[in-house]
TORPA-4810 file (N, C-alpha, C, O; in nm, 3 decimals):
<nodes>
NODE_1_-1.493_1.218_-0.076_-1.398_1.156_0.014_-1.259_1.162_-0.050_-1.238_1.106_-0.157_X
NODE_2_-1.144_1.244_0.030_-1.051_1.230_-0.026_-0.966_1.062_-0.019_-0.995_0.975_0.062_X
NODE_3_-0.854_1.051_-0.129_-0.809_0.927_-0.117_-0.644_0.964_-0.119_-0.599_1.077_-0.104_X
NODE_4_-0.568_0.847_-0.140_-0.420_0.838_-0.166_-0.344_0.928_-0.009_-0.363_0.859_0.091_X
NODE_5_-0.286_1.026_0.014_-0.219_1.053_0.095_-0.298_1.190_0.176_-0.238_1.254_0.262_X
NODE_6_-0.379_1.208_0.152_-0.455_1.337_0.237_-0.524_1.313_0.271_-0.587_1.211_0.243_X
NODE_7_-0.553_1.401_0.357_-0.620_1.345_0.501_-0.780_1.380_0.483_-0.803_1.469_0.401_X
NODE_8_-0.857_1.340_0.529_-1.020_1.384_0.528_-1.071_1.520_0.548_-1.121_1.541_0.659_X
NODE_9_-1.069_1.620_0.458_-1.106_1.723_0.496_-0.982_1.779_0.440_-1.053_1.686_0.403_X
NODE_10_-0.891_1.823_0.401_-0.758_1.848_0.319_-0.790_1.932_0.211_-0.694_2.004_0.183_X
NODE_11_-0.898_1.952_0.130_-0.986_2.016_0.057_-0.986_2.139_0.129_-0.927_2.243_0.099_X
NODE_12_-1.087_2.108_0.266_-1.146_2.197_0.303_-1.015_2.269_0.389_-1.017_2.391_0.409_X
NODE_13_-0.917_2.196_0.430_-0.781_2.267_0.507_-0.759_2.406_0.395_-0.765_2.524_0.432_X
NODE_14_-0.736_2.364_0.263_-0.641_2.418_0.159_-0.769_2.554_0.104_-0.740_2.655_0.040_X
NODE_15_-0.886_2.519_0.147_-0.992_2.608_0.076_-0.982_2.713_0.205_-1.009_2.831_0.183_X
NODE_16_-0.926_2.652_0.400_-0.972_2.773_0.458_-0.859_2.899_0.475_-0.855_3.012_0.522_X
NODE_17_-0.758_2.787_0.392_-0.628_2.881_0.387_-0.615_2.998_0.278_-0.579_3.113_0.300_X
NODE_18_-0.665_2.923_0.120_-0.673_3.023_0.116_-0.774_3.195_0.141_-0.762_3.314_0.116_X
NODE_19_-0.849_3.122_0.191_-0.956_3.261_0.287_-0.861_3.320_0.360_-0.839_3.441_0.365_X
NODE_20_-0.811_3.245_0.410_-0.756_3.323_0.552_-0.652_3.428_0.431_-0.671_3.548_0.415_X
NODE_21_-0.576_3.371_0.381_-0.442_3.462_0.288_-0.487_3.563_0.220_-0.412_3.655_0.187_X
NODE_22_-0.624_3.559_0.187_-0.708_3.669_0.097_-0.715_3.794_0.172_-0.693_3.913_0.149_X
NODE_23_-0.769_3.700_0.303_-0.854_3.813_0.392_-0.685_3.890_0.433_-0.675_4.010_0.406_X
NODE_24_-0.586_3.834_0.482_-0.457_3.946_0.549_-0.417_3.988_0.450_-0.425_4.109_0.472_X
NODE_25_-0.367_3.976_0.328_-0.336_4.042_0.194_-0.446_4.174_0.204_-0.388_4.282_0.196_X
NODE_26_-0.586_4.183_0.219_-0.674_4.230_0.185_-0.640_4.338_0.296_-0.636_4.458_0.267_X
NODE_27_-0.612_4.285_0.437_-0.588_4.384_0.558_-0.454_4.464_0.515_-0.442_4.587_0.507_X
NODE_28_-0.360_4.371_0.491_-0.267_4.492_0.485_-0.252_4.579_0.380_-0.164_4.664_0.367_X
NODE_29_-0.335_4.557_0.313_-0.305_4.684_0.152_-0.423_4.796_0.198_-0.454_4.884_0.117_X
NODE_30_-0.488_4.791_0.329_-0.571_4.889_0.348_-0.506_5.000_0.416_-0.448_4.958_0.516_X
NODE_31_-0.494_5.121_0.400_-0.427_5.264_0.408_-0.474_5.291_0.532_-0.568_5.235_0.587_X
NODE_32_-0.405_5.380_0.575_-0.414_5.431_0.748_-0.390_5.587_0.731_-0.351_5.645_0.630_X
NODE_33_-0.412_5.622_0.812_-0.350_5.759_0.831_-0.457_5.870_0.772_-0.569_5.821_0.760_X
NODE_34_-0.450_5.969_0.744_-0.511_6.096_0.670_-0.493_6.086_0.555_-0.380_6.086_0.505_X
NODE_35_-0.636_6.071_0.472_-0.687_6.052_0.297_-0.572_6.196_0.269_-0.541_6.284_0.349_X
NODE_36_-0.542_6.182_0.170_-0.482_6.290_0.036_-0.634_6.360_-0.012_-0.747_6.312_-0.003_X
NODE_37_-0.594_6.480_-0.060_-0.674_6.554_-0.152_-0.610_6.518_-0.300_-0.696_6.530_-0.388_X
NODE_38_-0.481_6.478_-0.349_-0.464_6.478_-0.443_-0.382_6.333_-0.485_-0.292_6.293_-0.410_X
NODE_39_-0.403_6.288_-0.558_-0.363_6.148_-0.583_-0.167_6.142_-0.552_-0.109_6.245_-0.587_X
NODE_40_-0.076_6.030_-0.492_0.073_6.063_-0.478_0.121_6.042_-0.637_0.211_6.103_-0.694_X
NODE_41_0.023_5.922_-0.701_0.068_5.935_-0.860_0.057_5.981_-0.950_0.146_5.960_-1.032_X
NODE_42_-0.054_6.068_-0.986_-0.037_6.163_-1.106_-0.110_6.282_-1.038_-0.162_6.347_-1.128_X
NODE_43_-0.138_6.341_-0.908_-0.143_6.446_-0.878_-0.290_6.493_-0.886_-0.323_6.606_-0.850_X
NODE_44_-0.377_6.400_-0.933_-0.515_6.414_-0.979_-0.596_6.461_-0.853_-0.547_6.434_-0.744_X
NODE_45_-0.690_6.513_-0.855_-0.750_6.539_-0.705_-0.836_6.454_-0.701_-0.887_6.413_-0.805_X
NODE_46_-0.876_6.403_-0.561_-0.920_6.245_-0.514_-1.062_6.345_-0.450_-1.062_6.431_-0.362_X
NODE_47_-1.177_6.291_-0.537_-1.286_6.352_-0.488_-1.342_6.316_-0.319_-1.356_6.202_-0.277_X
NODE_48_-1.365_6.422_-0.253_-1.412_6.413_-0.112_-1.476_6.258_-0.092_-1.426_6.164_-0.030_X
NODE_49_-1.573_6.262_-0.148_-1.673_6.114_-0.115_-1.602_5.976_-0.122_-1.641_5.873_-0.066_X
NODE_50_-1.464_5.994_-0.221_-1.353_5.849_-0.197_-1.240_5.859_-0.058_-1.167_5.771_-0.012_X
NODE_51_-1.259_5.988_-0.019_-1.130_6.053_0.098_-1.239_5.966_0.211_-1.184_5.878_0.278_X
NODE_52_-1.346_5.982_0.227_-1.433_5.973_0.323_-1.479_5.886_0.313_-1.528_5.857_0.422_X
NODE_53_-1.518_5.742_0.173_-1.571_5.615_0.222_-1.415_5.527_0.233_-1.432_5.416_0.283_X
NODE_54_-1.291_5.553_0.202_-1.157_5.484_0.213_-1.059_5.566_0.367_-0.939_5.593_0.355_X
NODE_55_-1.090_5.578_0.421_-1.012_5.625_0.509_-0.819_5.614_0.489_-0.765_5.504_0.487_X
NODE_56_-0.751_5.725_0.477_-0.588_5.718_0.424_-0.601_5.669_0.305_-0.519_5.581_0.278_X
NODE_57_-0.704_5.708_0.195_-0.606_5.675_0.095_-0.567_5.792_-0.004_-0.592_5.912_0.008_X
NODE_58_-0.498_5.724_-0.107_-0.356_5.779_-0.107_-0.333_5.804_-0.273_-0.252_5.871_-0.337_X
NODE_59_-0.461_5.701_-0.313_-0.439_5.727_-0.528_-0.606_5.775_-0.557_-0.699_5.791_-0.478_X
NODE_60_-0.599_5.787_-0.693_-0.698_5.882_-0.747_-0.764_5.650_-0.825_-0.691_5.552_-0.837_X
NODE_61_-0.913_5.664_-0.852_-0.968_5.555_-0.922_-0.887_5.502_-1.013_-0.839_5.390_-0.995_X
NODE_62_-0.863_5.566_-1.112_-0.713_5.549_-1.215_-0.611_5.490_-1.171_-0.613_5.371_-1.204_X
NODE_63_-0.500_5.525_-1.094_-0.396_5.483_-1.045_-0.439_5.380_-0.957_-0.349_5.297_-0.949_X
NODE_64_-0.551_5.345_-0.879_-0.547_5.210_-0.790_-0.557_5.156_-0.897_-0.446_5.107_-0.922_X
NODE_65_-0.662_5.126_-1.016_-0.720_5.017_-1.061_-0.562_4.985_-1.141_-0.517_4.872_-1.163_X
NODE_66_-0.516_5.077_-1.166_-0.390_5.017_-1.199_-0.281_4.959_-1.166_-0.212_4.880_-1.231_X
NODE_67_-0.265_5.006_-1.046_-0.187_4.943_-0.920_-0.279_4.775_-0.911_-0.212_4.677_-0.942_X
NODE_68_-0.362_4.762_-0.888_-0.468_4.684_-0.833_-0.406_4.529_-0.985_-0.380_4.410_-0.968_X
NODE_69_-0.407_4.605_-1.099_-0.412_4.520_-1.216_-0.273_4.454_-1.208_-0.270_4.332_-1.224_X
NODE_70_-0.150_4.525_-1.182_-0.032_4.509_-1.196_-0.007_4.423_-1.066_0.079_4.337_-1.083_X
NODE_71_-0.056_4.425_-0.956_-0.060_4.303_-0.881_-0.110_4.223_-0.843_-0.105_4.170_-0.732_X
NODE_72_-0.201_4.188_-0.983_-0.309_4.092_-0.990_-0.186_3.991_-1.089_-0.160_3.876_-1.053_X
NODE_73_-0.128_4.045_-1.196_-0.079_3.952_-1.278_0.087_3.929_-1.233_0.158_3.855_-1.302_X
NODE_74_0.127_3.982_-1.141_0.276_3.941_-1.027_0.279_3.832_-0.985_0.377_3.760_-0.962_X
NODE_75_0.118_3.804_-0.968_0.083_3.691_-0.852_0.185_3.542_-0.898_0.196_3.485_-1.007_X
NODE_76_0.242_3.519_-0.780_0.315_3.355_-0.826_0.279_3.228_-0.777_0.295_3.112_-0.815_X
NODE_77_0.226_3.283_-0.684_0.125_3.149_-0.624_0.025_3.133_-0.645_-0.048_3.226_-0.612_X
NODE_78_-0.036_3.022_-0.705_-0.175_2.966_-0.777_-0.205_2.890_-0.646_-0.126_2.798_-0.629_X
NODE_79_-0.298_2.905_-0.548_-0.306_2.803_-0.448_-0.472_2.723_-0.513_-0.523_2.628_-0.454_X
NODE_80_-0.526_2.781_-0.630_-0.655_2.754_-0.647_-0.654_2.699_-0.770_-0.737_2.725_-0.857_X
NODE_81_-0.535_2.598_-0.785_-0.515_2.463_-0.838_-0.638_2.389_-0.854_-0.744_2.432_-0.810_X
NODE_82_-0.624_2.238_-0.938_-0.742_2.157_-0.934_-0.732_2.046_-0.768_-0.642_1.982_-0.715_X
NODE_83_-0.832_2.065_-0.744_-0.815_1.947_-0.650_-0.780_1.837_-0.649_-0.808_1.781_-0.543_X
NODE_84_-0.719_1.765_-0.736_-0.680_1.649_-0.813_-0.515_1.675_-0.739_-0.462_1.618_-0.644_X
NODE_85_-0.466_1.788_-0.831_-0.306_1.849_-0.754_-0.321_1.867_-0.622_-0.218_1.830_-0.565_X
NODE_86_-0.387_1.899_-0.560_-0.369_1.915_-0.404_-0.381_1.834_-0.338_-0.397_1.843_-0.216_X
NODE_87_-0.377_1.730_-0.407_-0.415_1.611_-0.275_-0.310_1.482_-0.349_-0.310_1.361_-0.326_X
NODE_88_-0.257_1.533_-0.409_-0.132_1.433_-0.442_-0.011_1.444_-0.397_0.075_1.361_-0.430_X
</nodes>
């Protein structure tokens, strides 16, 4: 049971938000258009079977996971605080 100034269920508000922010972050970094044969960042060739389970994309395994890392640690919003902070 939450107490002090939030409302009943305020937990669960802040837990469906952040789902929801995961899930459109998640939509819009997904590629469109016609896969590459060759990666746009180091030119690497992007084997058939990643052209064909990613539809438009656009880097070679290498260059996403790196892309992927570098805007993992950008991140400035912590919304997955203690619950203690979110309800104060």
């Amino acid at each position: 049971m939450a107490s002090g100034w939030a409302h009943d269920g305020a937990v669960q508000d802040q837990i469906d938000a952040t789902v929801d922010s995961a899930v459109e972050r998640a939509r819009s970094r997904l590629a469109q258009g016609e896969s590459l044969a060759f990666c746009e960042e180091c030119d690497a060739p992007i084997p058939e079977r990643r052209r064909v389970a990613i539809p438009g994309v656009r880097l070679c395994i290498q260059c996403q996971s790196e892309l992927e890392g570098k805007e993992k640690s950008l991140s400035l919003y912590n919304r997955s605080g203690s619950k203690d902070s979110q309800l104060r």
